[in-house]
C-alpha positions as MATLAB code, in Angstrom:
seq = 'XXXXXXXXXXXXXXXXXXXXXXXXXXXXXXXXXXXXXXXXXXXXXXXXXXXXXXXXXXXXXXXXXXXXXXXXXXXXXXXXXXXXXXXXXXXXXXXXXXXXXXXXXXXXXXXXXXXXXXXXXXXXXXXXXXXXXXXXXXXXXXXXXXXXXXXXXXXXXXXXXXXXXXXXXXXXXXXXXXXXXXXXXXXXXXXXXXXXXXXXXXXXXXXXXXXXXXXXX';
ca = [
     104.537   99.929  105.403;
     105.871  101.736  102.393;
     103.845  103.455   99.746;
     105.326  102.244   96.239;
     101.860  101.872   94.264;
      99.236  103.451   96.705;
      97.205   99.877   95.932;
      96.138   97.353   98.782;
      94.076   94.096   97.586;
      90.945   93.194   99.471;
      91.684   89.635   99.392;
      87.981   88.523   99.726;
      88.257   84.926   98.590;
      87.432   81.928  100.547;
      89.685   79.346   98.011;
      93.242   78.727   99.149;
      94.097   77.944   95.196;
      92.546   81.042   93.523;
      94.066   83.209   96.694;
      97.646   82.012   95.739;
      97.365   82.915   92.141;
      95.688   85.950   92.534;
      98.308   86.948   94.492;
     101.080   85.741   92.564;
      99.543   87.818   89.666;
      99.157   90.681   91.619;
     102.232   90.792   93.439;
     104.351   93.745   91.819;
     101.295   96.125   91.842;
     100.299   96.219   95.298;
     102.094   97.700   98.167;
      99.958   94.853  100.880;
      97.669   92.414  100.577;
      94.695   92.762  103.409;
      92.691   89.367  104.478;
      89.804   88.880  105.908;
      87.893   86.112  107.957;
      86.510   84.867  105.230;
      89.733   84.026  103.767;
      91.296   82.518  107.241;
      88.258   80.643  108.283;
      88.318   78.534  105.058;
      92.054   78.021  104.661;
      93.565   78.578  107.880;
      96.102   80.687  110.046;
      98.618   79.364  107.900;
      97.607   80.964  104.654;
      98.920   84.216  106.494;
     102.456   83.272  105.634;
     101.310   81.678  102.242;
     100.525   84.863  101.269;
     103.066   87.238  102.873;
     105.866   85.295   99.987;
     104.051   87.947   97.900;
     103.528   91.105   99.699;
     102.825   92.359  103.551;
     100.036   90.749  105.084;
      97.383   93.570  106.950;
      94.914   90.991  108.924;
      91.391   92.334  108.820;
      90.251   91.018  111.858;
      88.552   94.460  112.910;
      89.521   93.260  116.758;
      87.485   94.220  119.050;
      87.896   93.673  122.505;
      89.212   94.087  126.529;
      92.998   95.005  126.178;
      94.028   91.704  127.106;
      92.217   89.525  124.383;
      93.116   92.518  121.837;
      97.151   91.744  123.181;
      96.173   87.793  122.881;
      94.798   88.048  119.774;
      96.922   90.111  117.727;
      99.837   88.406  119.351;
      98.956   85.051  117.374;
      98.189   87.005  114.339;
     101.630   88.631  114.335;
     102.929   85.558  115.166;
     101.072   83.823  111.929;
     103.544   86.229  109.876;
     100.925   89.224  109.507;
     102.709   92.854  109.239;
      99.509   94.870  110.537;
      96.550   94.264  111.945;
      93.007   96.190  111.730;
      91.466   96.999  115.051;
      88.043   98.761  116.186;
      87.959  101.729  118.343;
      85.015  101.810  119.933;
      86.134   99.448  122.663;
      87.973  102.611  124.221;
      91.756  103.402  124.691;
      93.148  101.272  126.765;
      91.863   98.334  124.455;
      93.806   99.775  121.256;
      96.255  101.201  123.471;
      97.554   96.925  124.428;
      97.288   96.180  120.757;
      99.479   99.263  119.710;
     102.096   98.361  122.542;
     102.276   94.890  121.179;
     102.883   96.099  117.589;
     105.522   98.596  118.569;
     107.290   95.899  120.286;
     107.234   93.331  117.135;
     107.337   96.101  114.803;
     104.609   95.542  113.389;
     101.572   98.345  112.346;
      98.067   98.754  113.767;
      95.334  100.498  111.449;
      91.966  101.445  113.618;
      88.843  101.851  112.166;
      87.455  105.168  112.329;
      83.877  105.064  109.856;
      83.287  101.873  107.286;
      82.672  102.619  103.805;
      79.218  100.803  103.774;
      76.328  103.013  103.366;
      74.901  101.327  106.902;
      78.463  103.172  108.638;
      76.120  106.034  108.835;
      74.034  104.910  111.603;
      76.237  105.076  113.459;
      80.265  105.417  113.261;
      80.486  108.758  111.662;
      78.887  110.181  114.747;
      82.129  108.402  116.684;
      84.778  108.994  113.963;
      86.297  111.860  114.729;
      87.062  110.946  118.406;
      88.301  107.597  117.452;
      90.693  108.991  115.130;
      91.988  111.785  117.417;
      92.129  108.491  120.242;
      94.302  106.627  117.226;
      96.553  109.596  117.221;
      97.202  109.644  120.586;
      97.764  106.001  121.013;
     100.657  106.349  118.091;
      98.617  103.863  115.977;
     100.517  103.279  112.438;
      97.460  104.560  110.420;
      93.165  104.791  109.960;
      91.038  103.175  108.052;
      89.129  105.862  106.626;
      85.646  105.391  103.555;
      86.926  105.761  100.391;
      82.948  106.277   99.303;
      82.926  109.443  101.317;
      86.341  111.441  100.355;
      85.086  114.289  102.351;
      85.448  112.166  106.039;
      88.731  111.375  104.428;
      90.120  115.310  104.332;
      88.502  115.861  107.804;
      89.596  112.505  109.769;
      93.422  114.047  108.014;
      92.662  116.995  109.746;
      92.064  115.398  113.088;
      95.546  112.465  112.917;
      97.532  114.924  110.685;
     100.687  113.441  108.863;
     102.060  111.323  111.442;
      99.383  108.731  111.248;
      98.580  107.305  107.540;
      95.567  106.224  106.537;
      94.161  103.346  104.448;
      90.910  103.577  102.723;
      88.199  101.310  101.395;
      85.247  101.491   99.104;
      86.837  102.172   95.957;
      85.330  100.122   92.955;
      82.982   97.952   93.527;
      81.258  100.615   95.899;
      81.827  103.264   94.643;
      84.337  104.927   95.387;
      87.685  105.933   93.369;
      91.293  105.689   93.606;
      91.988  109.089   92.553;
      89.379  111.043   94.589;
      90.397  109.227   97.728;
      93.922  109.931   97.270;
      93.270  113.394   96.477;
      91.270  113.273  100.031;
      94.452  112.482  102.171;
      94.453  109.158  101.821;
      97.937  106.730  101.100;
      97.065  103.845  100.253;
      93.215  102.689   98.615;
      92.021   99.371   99.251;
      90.608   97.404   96.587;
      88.655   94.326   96.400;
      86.150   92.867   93.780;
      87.467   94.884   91.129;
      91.169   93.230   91.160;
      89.772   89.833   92.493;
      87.072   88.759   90.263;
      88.102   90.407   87.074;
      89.675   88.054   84.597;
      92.812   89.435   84.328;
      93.411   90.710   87.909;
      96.876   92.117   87.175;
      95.984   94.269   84.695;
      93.004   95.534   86.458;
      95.590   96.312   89.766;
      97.886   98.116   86.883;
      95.016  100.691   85.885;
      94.613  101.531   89.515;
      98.166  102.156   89.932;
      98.627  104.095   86.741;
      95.108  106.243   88.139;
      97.238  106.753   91.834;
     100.305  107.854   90.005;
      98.258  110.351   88.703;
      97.320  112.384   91.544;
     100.903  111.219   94.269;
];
């Protein structure tokens, strides 16, 4: 994927209608649009290619499972005319090491979770982080998802994948986090949802984003 803006939109919506426009509207400020299950499981697989007329198409199905369903599943997902998928770590190597085979064969990018950007990540995934980013590395993943709420796991998770890996980051708006910090953290690309999605003029509230990344890149 290549950086232009820095922006992703968290394409939270579970209309088909209001997805398309939003999108449309958006279109020239974002560098990928990233969907959800929400999104899929009240439109359908098809509103993968809908959408990709406007911008790549990251599929946030956080997979998570034995290598061969990963393979099977991200398989029909690339096949549905996503670019990337988002996979979970925890499941161990050789699970995100069959998804990241299949993407280098079709091209395509896989982002792994290391730590969610909800204040409930804490429980738990921070503890695992680290190792599942250094695993990422090794597995020649495309990139990390990394909390934009918590720029600090941002600079260190860097640390761990260095340059060769990029990493996309949530949290930024709606909780709390902001495009500038995260950027400033090591991140390339923010992710932003409710912010773009529900304001009223969702093209002009990607365009202030962009103008704060330009900033700081």
């Amino acid at each position: 994927m290549e950086r232009k803006t820095g922006l992703i939109l968290a394409l939270d919506v579970t209309d088909r209608e209001k997805a398309v426009k939003i999108s449309e509207k958006v279109a020239g400020y974002v560098d990928a649009i990233k969907i959800g299950y929400p999104l899929v499981l009240s439109t359908g697989m098809d509103m993968i290619s809908k959408l990709a007329e406007y911008a790549p198409i990251i599929a946030d199905f956080k997979v998570a499972d034995i290598p061969n369903t990963n393979r099977l599943i991200c398989e029909q997902v690339f096949k549905a005319g996503a670019d990337a998928v988002i996979v979970q770590g925890f499941t161990g190597h050789d699970s995100l090491e069959a998804a990241v085979k299949l993407a280098k064969e079709q091209d395509k990018d896989i982002y792994v979770v290391t730590e969610m950007s909800h204040p409930g990540a804490l429980d738990f995934m921070q503890e695992v982080g680290e190792g599942i980013a250094k695993m990422a590395a090794d597995a020649k993943a495309s990139g990390v998802v990394a909390p934009a709420t918590r720029p600090e796991r941002v600079t260190e998770i860097r640390k761990i994948i260095g340059n060769e890996l990029s990493i996309i980051s949530p949290g930024v708006g709606a909780q709390g986090g902001t495009a500038s910090d995260v950027i400033k953290a090591g991140a390339d690309w923010v992710i932003v949802g409710r912010s773009i999605y529900q304001s009223d003029e969702p093209d002009m509230a990607a365009k202030k984003l962009v103008d704060e990344i330009k900033e700081v890149i």
